[in-house]
ChimeraX commands (.cxc) that place a marker at each C-alpha (Angstrom):
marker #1 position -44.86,-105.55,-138.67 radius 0.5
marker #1 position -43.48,-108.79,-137.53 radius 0.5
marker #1 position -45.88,-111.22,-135.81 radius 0.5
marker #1 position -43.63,-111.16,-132.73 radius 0.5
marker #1 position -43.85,-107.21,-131.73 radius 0.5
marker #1 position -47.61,-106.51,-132.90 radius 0.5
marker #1 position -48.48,-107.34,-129.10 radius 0.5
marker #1 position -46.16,-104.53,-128.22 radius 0.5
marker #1 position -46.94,-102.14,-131.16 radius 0.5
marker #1 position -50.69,-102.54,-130.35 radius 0.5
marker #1 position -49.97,-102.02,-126.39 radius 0.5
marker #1 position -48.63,-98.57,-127.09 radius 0.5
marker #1 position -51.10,-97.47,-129.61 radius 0.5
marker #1 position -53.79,-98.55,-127.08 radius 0.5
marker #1 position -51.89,-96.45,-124.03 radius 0.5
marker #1 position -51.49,-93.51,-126.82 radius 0.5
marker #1 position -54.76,-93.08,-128.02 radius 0.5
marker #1 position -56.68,-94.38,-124.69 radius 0.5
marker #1 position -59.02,-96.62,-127.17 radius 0.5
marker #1 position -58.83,-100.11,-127.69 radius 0.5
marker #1 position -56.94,-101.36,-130.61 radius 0.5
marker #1 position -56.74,-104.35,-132.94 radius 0.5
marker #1 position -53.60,-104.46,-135.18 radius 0.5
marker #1 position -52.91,-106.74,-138.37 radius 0.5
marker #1 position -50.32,-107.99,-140.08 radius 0.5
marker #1 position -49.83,-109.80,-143.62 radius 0.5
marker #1 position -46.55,-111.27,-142.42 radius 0.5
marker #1 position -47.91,-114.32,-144.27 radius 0.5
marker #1 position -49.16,-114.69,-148.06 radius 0.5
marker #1 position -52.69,-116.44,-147.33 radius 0.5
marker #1 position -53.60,-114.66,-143.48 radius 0.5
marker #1 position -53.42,-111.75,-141.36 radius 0.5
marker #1 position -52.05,-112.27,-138.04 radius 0.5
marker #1 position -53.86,-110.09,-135.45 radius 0.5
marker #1 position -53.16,-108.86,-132.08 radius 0.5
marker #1 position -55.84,-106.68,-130.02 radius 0.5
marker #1 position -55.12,-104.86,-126.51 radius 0.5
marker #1 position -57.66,-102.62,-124.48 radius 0.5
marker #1 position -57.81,-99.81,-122.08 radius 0.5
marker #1 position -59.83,-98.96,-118.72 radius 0.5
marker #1 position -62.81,-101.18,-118.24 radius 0.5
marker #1 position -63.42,-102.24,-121.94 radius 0.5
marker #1 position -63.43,-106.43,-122.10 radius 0.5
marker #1 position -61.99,-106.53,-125.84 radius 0.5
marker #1 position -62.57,-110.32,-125.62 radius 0.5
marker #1 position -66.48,-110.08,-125.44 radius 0.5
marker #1 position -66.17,-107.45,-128.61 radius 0.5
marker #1 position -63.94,-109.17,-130.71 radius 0.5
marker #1 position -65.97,-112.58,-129.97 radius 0.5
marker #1 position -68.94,-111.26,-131.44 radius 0.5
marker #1 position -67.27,-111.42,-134.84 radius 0.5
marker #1 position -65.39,-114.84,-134.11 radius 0.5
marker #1 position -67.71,-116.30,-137.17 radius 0.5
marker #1 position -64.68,-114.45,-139.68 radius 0.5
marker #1 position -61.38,-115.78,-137.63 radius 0.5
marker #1 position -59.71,-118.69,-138.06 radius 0.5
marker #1 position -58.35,-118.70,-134.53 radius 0.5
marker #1 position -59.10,-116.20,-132.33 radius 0.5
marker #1 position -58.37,-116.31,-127.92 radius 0.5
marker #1 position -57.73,-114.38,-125.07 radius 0.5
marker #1 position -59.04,-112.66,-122.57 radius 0.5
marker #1 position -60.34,-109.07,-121.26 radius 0.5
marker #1 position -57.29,-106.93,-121.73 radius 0.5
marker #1 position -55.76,-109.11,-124.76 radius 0.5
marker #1 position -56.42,-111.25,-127.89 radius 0.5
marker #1 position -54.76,-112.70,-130.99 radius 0.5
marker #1 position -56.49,-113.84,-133.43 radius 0.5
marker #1 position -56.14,-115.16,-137.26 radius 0.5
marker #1 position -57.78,-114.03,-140.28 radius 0.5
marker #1 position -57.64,-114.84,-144.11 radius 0.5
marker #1 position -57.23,-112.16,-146.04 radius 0.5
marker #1 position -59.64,-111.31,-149.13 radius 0.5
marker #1 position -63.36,-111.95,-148.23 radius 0.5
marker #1 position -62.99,-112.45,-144.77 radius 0.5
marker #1 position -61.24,-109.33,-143.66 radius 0.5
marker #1 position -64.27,-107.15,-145.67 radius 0.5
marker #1 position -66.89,-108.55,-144.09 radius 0.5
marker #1 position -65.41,-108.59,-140.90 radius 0.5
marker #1 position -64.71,-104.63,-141.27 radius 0.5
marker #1 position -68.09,-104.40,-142.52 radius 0.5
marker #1 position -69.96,-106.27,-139.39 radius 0.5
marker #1 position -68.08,-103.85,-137.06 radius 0.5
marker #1 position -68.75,-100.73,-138.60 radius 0.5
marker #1 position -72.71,-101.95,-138.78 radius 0.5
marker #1 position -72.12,-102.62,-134.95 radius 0.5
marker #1 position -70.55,-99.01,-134.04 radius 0.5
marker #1 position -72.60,-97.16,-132.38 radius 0.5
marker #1 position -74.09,-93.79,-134.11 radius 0.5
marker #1 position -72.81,-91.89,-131.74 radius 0.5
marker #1 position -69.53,-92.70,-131.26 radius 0.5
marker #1 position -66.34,-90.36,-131.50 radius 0.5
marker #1 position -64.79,-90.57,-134.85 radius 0.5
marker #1 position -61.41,-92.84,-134.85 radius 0.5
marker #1 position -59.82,-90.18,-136.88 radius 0.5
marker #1 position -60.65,-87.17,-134.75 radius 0.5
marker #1 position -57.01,-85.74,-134.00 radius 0.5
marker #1 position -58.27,-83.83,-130.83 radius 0.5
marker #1 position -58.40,-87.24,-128.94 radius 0.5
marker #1 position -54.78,-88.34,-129.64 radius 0.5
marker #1 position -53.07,-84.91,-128.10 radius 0.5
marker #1 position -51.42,-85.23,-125.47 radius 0.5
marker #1 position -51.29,-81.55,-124.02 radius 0.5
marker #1 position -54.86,-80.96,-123.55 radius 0.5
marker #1 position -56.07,-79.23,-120.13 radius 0.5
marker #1 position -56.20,-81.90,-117.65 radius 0.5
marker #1 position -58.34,-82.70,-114.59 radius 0.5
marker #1 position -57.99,-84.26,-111.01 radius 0.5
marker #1 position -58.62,-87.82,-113.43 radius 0.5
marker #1 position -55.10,-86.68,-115.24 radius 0.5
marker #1 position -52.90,-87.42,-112.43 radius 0.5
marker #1 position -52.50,-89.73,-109.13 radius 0.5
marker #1 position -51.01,-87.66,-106.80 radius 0.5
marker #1 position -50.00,-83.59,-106.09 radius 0.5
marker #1 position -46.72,-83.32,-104.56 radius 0.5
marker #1 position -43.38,-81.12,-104.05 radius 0.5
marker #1 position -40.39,-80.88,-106.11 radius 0.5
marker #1 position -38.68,-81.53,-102.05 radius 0.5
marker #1 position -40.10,-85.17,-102.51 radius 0.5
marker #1 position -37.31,-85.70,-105.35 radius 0.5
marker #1 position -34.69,-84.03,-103.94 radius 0.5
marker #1 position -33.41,-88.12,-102.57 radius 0.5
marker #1 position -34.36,-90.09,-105.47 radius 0.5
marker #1 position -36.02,-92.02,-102.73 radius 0.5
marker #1 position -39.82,-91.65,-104.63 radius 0.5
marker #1 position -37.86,-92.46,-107.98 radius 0.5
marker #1 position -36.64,-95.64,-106.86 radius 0.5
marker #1 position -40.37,-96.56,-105.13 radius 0.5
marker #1 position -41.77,-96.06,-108.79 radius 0.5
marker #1 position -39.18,-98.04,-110.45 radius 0.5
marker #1 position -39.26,-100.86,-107.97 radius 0.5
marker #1 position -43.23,-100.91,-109.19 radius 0.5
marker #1 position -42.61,-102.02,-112.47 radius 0.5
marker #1 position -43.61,-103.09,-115.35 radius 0.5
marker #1 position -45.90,-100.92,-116.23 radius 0.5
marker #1 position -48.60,-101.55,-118.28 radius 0.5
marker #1 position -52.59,-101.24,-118.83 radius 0.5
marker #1 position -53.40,-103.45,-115.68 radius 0.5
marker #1 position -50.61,-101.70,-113.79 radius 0.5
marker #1 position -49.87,-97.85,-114.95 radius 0.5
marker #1 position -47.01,-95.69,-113.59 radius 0.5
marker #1 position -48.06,-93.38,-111.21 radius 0.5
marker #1 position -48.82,-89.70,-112.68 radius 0.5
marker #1 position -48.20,-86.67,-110.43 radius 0.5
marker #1 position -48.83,-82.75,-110.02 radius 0.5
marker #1 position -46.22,-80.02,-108.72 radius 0.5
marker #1 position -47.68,-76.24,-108.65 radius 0.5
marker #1 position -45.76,-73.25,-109.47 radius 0.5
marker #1 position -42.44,-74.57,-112.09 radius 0.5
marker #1 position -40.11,-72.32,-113.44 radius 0.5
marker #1 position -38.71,-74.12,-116.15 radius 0.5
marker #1 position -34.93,-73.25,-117.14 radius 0.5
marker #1 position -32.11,-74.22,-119.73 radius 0.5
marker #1 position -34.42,-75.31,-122.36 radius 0.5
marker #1 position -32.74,-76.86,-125.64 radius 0.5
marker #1 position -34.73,-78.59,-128.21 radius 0.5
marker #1 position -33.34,-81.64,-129.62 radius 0.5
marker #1 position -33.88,-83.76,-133.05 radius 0.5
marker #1 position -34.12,-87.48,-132.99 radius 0.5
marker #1 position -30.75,-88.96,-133.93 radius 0.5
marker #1 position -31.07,-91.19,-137.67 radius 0.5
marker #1 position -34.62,-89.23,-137.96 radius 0.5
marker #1 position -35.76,-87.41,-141.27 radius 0.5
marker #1 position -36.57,-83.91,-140.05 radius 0.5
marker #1 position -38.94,-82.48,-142.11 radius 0.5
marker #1 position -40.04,-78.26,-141.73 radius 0.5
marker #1 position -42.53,-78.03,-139.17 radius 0.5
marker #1 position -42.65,-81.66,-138.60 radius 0.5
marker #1 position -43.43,-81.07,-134.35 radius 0.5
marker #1 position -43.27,-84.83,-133.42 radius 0.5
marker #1 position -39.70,-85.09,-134.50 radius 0.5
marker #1 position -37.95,-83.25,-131.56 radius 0.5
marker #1 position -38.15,-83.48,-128.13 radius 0.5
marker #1 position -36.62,-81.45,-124.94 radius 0.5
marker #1 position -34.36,-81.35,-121.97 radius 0.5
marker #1 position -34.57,-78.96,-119.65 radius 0.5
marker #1 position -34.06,-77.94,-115.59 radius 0.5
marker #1 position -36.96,-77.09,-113.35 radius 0.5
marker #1 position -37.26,-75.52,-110.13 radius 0.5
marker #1 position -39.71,-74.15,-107.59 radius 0.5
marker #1 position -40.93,-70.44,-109.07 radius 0.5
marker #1 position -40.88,-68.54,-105.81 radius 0.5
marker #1 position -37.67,-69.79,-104.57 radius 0.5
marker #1 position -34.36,-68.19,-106.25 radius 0.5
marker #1 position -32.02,-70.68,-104.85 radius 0.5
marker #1 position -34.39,-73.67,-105.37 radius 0.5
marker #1 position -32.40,-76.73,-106.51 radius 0.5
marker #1 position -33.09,-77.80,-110.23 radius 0.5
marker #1 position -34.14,-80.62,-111.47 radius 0.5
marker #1 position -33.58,-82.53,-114.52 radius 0.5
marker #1 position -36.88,-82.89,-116.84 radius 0.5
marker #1 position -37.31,-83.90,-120.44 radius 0.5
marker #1 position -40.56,-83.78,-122.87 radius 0.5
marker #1 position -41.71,-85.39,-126.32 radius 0.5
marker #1 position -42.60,-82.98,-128.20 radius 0.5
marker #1 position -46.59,-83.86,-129.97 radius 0.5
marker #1 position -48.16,-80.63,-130.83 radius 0.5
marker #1 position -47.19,-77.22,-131.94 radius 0.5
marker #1 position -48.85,-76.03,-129.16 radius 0.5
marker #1 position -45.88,-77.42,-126.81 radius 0.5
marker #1 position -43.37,-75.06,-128.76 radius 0.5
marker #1 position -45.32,-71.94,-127.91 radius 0.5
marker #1 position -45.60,-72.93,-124.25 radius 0.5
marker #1 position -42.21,-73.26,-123.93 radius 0.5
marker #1 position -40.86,-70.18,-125.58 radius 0.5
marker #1 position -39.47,-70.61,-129.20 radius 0.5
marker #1 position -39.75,-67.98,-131.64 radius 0.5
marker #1 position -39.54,-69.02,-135.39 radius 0.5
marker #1 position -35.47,-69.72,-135.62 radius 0.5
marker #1 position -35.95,-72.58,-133.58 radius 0.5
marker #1 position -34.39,-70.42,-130.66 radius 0.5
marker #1 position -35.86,-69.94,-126.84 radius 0.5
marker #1 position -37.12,-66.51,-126.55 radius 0.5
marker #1 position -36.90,-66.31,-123.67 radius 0.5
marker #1 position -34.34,-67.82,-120.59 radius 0.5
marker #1 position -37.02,-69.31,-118.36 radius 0.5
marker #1 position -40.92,-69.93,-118.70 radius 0.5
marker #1 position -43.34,-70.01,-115.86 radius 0.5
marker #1 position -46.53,-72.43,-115.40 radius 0.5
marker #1 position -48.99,-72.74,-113.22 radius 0.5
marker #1 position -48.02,-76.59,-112.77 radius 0.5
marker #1 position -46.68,-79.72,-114.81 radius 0.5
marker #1 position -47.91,-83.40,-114.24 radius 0.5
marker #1 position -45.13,-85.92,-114.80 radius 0.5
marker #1 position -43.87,-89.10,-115.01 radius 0.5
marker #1 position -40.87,-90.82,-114.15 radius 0.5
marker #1 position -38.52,-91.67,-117.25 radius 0.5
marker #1 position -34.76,-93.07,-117.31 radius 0.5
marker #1 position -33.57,-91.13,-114.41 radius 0.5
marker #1 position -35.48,-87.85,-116.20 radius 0.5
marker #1 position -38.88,-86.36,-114.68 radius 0.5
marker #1 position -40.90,-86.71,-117.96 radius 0.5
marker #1 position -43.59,-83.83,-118.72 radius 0.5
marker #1 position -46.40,-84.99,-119.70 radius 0.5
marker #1 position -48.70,-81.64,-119.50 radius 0.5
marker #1 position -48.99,-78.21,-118.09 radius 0.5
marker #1 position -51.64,-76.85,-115.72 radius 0.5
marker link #1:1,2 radius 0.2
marker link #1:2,3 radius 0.2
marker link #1:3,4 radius 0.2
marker link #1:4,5 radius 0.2
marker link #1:5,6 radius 0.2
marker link #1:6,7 radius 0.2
marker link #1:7,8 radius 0.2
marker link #1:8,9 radius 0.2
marker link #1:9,10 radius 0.2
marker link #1:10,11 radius 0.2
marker link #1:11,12 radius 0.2
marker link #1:12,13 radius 0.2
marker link #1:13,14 radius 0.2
marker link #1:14,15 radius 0.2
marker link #1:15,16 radius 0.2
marker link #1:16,17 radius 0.2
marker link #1:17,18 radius 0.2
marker link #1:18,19 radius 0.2
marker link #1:19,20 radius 0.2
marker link #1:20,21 radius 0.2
marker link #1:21,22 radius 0.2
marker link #1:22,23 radius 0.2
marker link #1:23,24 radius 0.2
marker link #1:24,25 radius 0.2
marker link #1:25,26 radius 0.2
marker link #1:26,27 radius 0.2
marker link #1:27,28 radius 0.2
marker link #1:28,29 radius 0.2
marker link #1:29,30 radius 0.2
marker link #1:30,31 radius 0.2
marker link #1:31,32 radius 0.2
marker link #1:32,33 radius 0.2
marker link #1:33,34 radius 0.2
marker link #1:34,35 radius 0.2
marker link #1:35,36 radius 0.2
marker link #1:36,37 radius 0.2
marker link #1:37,38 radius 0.2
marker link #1:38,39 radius 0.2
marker link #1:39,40 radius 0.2
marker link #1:40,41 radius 0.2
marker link #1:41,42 radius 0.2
marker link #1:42,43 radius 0.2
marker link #1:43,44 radius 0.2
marker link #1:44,45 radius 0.2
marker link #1:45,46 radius 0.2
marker link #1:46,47 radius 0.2
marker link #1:47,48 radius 0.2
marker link #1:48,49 radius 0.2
marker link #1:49,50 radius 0.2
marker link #1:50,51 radius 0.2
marker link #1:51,52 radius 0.2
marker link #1:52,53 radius 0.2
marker link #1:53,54 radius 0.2
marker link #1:54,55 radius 0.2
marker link #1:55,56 radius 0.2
marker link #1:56,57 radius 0.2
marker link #1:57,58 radius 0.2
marker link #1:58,59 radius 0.2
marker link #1:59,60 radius 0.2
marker link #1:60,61 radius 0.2
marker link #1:61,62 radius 0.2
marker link #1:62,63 radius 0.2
marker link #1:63,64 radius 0.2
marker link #1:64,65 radius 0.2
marker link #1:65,66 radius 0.2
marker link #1:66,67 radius 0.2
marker link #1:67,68 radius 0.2
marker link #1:68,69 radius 0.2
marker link #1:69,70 radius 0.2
marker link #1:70,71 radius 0.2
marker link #1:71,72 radius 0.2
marker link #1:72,73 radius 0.2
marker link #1:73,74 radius 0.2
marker link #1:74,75 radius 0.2
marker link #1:75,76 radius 0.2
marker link #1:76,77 radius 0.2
marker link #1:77,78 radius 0.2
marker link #1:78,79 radius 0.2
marker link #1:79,80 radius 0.2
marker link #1:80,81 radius 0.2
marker link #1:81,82 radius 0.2
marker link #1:82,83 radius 0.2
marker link #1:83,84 radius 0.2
marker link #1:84,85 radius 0.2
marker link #1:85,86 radius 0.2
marker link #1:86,87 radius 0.2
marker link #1:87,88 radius 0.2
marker link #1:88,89 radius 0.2
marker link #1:89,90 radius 0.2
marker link #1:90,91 radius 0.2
marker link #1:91,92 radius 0.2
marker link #1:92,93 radius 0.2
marker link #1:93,94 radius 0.2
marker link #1:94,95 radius 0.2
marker link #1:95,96 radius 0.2
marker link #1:96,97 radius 0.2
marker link #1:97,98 radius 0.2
marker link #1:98,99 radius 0.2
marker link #1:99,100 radius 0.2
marker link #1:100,101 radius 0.2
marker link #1:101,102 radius 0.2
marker link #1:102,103 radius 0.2
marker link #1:103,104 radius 0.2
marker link #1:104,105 radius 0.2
marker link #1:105,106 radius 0.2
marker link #1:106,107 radius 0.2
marker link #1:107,108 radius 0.2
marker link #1:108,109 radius 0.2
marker link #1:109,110 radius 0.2
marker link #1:110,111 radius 0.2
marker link #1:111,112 radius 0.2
marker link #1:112,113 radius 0.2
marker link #1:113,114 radius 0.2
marker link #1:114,115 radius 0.2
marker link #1:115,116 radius 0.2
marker link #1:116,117 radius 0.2
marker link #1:117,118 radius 0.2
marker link #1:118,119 radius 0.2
marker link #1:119,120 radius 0.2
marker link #1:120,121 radius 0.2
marker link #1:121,122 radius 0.2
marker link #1:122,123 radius 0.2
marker link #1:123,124 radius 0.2
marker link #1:124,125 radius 0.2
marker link #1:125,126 radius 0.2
marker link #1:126,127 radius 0.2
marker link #1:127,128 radius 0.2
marker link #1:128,129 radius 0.2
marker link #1:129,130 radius 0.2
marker link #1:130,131 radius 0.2
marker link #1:131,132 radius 0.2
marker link #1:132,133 radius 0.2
marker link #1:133,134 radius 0.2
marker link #1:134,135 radius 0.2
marker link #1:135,136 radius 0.2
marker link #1:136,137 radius 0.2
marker link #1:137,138 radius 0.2
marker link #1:138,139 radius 0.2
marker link #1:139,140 radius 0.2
marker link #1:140,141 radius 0.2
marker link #1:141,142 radius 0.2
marker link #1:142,143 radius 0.2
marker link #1:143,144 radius 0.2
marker link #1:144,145 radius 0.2
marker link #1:145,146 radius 0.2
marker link #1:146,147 radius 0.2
marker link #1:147,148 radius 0.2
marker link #1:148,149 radius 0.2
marker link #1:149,150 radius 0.2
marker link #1:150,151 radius 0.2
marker link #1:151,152 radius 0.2
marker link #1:152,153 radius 0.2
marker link #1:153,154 radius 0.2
marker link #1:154,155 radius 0.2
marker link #1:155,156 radius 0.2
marker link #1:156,157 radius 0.2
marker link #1:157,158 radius 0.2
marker link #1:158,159 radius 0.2
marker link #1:159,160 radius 0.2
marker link #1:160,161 radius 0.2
marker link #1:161,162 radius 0.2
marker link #1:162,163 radius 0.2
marker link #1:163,164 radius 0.2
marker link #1:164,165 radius 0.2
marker link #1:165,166 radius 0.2
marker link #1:166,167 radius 0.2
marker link #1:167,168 radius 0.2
marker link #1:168,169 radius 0.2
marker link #1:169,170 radius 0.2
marker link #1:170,171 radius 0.2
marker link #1:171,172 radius 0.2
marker link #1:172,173 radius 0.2
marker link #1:173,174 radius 0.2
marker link #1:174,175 radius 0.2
marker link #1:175,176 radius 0.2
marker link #1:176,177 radius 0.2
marker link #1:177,178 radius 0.2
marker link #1:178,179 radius 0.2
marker link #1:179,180 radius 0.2
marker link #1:180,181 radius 0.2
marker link #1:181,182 radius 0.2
marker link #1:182,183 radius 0.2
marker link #1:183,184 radius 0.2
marker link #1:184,185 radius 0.2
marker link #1:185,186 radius 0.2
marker link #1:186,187 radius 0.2
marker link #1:187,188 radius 0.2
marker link #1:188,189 radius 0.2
marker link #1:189,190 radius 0.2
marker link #1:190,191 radius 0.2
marker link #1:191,192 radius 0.2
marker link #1:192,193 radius 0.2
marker link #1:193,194 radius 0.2
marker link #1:194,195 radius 0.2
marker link #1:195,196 radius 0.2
marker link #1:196,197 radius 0.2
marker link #1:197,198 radius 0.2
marker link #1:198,199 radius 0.2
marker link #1:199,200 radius 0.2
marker link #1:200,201 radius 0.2
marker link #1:201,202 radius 0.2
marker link #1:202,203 radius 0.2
marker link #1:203,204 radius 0.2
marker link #1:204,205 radius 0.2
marker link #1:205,206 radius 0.2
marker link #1:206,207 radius 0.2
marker link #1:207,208 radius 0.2
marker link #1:208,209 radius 0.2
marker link #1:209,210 radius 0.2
marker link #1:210,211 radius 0.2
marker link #1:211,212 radius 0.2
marker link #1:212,213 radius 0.2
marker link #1:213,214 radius 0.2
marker link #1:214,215 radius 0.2
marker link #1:215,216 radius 0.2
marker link #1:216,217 radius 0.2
marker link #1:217,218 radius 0.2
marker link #1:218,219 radius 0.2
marker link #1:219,220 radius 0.2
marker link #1:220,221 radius 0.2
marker link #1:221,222 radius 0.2
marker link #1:222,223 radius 0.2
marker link #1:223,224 radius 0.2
marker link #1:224,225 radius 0.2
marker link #1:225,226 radius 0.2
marker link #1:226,227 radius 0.2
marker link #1:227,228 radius 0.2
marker link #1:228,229 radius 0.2
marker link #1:229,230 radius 0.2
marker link #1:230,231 radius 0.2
marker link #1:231,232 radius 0.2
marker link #1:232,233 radius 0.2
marker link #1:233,234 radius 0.2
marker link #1:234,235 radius 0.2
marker link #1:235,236 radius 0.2
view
């Protein structure tokens, strides 16, 4: 990566995988430039400044830090001093289960339960977007609606993307949602990332790539807002 986006690359890693992360680059022959971001309540400042003894430069504060390192000796003992540091019982970094999205969520999940009548004006869509930016010390607003029928599924493959078979992550969806026990509910416009081959079976595809069936029922979806779209983020 170059030195100018690992800030953002390491912002969405950190929002993905709800951990704090620290990402390097050998952009230049003799260093590693390095760029660290947190999540919730964890001051990645006080960690990282435990270990300042291998930087060259290091700053920041709570949320954020850049530092400097040289590479060769300096970057193994600096991996080696944090891995003496973790703490036994710690979740493994490479444990997939913490990095899916789709997993069943909790009252913590989202910010607020409302009806699909709240969008019907765009009025709530424009509050959210008049909010922004988002980021870790200021995250969009998540919301619940109860009882979705979703309709008009179509999965789609990212444009100038190799597809590979059964490679889940590179498709995503658009689809219409409405109320489920109201016929001549108005839709709504929704999209979803696809992340798991779980989401596929949810929403009805059989192994041509085809919907099986021409709606699908949940219990409830929690959302986000997303270029003019109602991004799913889970089902309920």
């Amino acid at each position: 990566w170059h030195p100018g986006v690992i800030g953002i690359v390491s912002s969405k890693l950190a929002e993905y995988l709800q951990r704090p992360v620290l990402l390097l680059t050998g952009y230049k022959d003799s260093v590693y430039i390095g760029s660290a971001r947190s999540c919730g309540n964890i001051d990645i400042y006080a960690l990282l400044k435990n270990y300042e003894r291998f930087f060259l430069k290091f700053g920041g504060h709570k949320m954020a830090c850049g530092l400097t390192l040289e590479k060769g000796e300096s970057l193994h003992c600096f991996v080696a001093a944090v891995k003496k540091d973790r703490p036994s019982n710690s979740s493994d970094i490479n444990d997939k289960k913490s990095c899916v999205p789709y997993s069943i969520p909790s009252k913590a999940d989202y910010d607020e339960e409302i009806t699909l009548r709240l969008l019907s004006d765009n009025k709530l869509s424009h509050m959210i977007k008049s909010m922004s930016p988002y980021g870790p010390l200021n995250e969009q607003p998540k919301f619940l609606i109860r009882n979705i029928t979703l309709l008009d599924i179509n999965r789609r493959e990212f444009k100038n993307r190799k597809s590979k078979k059964n490679n889940f992550s590179n498709c995503y969806f658009t689809l219409n949602i409405k109320e489920s026990y109201k016929d001549n509910a108005m839709k709504h416009k929704a999209m979803m990332f696809n992340k798991h081959k779980s989401t596929e079976n949810i929403l009805g595809f059989n192994d041509c790539n085809k919907v099986s069936a021409n709606k699908v029922a949940v219990d409830g979806i929690i959302f986000e807002f997303f270029n003019g779209y109602i991004k799913i983020l889970n089902f309920i």
